[in-house]
N, C-alpha and C positions, 0 to 999 in steps of 0.2 A: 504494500500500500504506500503512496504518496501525496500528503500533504499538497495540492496546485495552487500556490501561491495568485495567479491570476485571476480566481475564481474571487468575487466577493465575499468577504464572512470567511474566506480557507476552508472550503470544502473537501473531503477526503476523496480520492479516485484510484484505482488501478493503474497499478503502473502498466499495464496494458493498454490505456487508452491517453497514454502519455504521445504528444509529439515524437514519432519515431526521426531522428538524424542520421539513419547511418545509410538513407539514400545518399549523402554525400558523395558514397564512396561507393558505389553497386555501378559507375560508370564500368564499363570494358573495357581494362588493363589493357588489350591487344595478347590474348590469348591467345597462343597458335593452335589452328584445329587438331591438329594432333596431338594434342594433348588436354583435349574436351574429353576424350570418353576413355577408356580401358585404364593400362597402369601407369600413374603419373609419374616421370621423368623431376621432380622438382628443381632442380638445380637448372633444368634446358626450357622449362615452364618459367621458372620468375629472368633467365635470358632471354627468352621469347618477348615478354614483354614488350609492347609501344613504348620507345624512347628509351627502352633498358639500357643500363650502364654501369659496370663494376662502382660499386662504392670503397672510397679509396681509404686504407687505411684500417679494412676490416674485410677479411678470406671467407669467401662463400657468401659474398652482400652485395647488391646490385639496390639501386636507384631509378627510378623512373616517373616522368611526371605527363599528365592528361592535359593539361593546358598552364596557364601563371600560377593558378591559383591551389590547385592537388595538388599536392608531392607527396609521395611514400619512397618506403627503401624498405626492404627484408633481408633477412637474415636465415639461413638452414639451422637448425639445433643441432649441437652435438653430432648425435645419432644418424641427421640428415633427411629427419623421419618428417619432420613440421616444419611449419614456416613461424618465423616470426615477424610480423608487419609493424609497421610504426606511418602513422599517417598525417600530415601536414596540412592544411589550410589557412589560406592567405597569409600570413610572415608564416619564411622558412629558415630554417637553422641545417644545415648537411652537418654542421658539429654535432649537433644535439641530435639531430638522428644516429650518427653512428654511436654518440655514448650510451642511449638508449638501447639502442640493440647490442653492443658490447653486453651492459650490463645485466642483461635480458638474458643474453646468452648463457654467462656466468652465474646467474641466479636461476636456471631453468626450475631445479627442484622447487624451489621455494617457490615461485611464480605459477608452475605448470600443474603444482602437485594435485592429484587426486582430489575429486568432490569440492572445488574450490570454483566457484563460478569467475570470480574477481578476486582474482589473486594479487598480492603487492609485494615488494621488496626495499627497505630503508635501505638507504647507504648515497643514494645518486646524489655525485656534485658535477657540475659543467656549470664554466664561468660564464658568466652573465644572466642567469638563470638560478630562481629562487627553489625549481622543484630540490629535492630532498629523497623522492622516491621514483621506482618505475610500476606498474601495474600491469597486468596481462589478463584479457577476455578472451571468454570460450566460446567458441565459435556456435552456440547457441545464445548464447549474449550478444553478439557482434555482427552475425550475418553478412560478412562482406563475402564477395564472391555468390552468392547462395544463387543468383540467375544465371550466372553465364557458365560455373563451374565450378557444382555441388561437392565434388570430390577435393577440390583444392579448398572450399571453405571448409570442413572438417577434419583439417591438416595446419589449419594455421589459428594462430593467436595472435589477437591485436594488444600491443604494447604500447606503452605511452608512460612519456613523464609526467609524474604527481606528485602529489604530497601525503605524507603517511599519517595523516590526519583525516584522510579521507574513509580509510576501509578499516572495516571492522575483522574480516578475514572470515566472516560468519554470512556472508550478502545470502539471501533468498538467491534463485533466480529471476525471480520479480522485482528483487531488490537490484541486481545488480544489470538489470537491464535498464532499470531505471536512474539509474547512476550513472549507465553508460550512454544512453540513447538520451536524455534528457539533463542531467545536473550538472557535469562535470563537462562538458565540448571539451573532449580528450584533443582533437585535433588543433585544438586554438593553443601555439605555445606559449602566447604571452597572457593566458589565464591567473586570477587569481585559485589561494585554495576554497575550496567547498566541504570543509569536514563533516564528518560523518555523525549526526542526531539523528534522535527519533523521539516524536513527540506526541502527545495529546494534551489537552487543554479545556477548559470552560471557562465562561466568566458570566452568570446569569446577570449582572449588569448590562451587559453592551450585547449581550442576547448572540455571541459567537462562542464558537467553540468544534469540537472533531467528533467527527459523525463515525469514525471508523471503531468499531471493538479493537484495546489495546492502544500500542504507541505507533507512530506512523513515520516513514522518512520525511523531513523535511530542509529549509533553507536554517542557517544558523541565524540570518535576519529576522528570521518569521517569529524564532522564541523571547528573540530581543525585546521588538515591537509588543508582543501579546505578554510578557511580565509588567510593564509599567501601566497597563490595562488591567492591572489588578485592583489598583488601588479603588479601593470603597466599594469591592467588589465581596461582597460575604458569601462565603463558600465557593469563591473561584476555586484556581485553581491551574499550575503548569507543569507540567510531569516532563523533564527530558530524562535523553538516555544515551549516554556516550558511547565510543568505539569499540568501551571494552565491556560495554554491557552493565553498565553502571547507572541507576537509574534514580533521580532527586526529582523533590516535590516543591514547590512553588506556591506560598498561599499566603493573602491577605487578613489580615487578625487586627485591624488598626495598623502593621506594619508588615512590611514583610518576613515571612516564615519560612526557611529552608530547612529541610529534613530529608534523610537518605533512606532509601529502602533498605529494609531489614535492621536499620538499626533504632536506637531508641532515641526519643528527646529532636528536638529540632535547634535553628538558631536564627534569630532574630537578625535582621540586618538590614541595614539602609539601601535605598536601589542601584548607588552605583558599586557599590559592596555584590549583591547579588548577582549583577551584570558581570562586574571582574569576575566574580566566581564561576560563573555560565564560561564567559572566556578561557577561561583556567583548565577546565573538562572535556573541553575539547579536542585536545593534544595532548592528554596524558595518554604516559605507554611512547611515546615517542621522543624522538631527540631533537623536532622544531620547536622554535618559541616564537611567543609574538608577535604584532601584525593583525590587522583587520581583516574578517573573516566575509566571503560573499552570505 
């Protein structure tokens, strides 16, 4: 479930009826026919490519772009078995693409492993660029290729630089389609981060509140906005839930009231107390700090 910001009031909806983006990228690489149907070639498939071109500075990585504005580059795994994609739109970086797929490469276990829809890996630094991490989608999250060449999309994984604020390492696949196809524009590199909440809320004052059973993904801006909506609000109320599955309550009592699930007693605190602390939860478990969050 996702929280649609655009909706007046914050209405809760499926991440299935979320704006799907990864037509972006479902244009025709320039596939060679020969390698549409029977046993894929991958190494002679991503040279095949429209406009393919070794990528310099990293063995078994080719480059290729569909007009100004697309650029991708991949990479073979290890084994030689999958692909690893990284895809570009409007500013390009060739740096940041090969550190990306370097580090893609080097982290495969961690990235690729088992029953993981949206996998991540801490560590990524490239100068000029604030990511901190790279991420990897599974080709039922990602769907690239999935028209022109079914067999090559369930062989590759979309990579991209992120920030390790973003993933819990627990995504639904609901969740993490919607992380990818909607919250994160993986391909925009000069993004800010989008860390990873999940929220529900009320406030019988202002007559809003989440229509979804349980906590729902949303923007970090959304929980901002809807705690100072508290005030003089009797039996509101803002429940988030961070990365690591940590989840605090939000209630107006004449002041503000913060209390953590499962444990006992709450603590009183002024708003922009509460807001620092909202801030603070959202990057624990990780080695970023500060900075305004989307």
């Amino acid at each position: 479930m996702l929280f649609d910001p655009s909706v007046s009031g914050i209405c809760c909806v499926t991440a299935g009826t979320c704006p799907d983006q990864r037509g972006n990228f479902t244009l025709d690489p320039g596939i060679p026919e020969a390698h549409l149907e029977g046993t894929m070639d991958l190494q002679a498939t991503l040279a095949g490519f429209r406009n393919a071109a070794p990528l310099e500075g990293l063995d078994g990585a080719w480059r290729w772009s569909l007009n100004p504005v697309l650029h991708f580059a991949g990479a073979l795994t290890d084994d030689g078995k999958r692909l690893l994609q990284t895809n570009q739109r409007g500013k390009h970086d060739e740096n940041l693409a090969r550190e990306v797929l370097s580090f893609a490469r080097a982290h495969e276990q961690e990235l690729l492993g088992e029953g993981r829809f949206l996998g991540s890996a801490e560590g990524l630094r490239v100068p000029d660029h604030e990511f901190d991490a790279v991420a990897a989608a599974v080709p039922d999250v990602h769907g690239h290729h999935k028209a022109q060449n079914p067999d090559l999309m369930a062989v590759t994984y979309i990579v991209f630089p992120a920030y390790a604020c973003e993933f819990s390492g627990h995504e639904t696949l609901a969740e993490a389609e919607a992380r990818y196809t909607k919250m994160l524009r993986p391909a925009e590199i000069g993004r800010e981060p989008v860390p990873f909440v999940k929220m529900s809320f009320d406030n019988p004052r202002s007559g809003g509140g989440s229509t979804n059973p349980g906590r729902a993904l949303t923007y970090p801006r959304i929980v901002r906005q809807e705690i100072p909506e508290l005030e003089n609000s009797a039996g509101g109320f803002v429940e988030f839930e961070n990365r690591l599955g940590k989840v605090w309550r939000v209630e107006w009592d004449g002041g503000w009231n913060v209390s953590r699930e499962g444990e006992p007693g709450r603590r009183e605190l002024g708003l922009d107390e509460v807001l620092e602390f909202f801030e603070g939860t959202l990057r624990e478990g990780t080695a970023s700090a500060g900075g305004r969050t989307a």
